[in-house]
N, C-alpha and C positions, 0 to 999 in steps of 0.2 A: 504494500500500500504506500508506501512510503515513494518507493520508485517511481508509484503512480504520479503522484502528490508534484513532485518535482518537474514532472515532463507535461500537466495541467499549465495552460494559461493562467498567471494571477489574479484576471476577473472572475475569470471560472470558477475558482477555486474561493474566492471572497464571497460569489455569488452560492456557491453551495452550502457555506455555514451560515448565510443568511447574512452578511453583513452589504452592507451597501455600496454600492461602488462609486456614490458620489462620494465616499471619504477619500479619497484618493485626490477627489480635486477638488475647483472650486464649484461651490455648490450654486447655481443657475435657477430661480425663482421663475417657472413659466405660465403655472397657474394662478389667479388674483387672492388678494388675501380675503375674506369674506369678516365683515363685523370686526374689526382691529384694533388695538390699541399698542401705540408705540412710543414710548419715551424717548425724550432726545435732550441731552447734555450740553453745557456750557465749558468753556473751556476750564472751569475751576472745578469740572467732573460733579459738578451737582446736576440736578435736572433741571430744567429752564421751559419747558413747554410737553406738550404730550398731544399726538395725534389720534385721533380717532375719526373713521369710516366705515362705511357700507361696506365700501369696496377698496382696492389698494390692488394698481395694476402696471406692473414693472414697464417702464419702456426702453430703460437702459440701464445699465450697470448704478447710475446713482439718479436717474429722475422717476418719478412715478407719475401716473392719474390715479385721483384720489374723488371717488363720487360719496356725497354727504358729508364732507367736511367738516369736523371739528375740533378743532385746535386751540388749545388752552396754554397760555402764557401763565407762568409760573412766578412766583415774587422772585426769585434766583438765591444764590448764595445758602442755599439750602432748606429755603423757605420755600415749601409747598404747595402755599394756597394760592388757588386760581386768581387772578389779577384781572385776567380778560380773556374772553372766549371767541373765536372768529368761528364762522359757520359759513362756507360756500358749499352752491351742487355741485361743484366739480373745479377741481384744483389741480395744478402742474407741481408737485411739494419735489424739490430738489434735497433729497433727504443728506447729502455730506457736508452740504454747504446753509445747512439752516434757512432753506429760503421757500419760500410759495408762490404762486401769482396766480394769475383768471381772469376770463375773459367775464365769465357771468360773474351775478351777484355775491357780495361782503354782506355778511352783517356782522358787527361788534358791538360784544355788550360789555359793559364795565360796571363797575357798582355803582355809578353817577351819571353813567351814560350809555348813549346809543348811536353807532354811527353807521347808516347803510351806506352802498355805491356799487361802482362795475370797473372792471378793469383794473384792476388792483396788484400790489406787489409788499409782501412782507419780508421782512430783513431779522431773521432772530439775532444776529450779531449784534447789529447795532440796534435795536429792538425797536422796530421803526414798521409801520404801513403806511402806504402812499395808495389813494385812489383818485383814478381821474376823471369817472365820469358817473354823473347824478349822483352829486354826494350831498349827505343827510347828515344832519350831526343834529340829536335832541341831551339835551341834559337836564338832570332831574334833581338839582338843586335848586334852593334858597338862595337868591342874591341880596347880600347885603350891602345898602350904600350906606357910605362914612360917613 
């Protein structure tokens, strides 16, 4: 058996005790991720925002499409409470590089406020969204004059 064992192809051979033969290389995501949630890190290795979808559908090695959209900005530094939630149908999430955008609609809710639009780009580095068109901004404070 042993003889055998040696004159066996090594996928064969990995294939027969059951192990998988993407361990051998790099693993290739071809089917969509269904219902997901994904955390993603700031460079101080705390968590800084968290992904969530319907759907999550690879289109290269570091971009996705992402259908129902939700994304939650995190206080940073190791604080985990939600800051603000962004919510698009469908988003381009460049998952290495921290970043988003979309042709269709934003909405952003904060504890003080609300801001819809279209055509939008978010920047988790510098923690920053930019929309450019039909933009809404409602807030839900008290103004007080001096």
């Amino acid at each position: 058996m042993k003889r055998l064992l040696h004159q066996l192809p090594l996928l064969w051979v990995l294939g027969l005790f059951g192990l998988p033969v993407a361990a051998l290389g790099e693993i290739k995501l071809g089917a969509p991720l269904k219902d997901f949630t994904i955390p993603g890190f700031g460079e101080d290795g705390f968590p800084s925002w968290v992904l969530k979808g319907k759907q999550l559908q690879h289109v290269d090695d570091a971009n996705a499409l992402v259908q129902k959209m939700q994304l939650q900005i995190l206080g940073g530094n190791g604080d985990r409470n939600v800051e603000t939630d962004l919510f698009s149908p469908v988003a381009k999430v460049h998952l290495r590089d921290n970043r988003a955008e979309g042709d269709q609609s934003l909405r952003i809710i904060g504890d003080h406020f609300r801001i819809t639009g279209q055509n939008w780009h978010w920047d988790g580095k510098r923690r920053t969204v930019e929309i450019q068109q039909r933009v809404k901004v409602t807030f839900n404070e008290t103004l007080k004059f001096f």
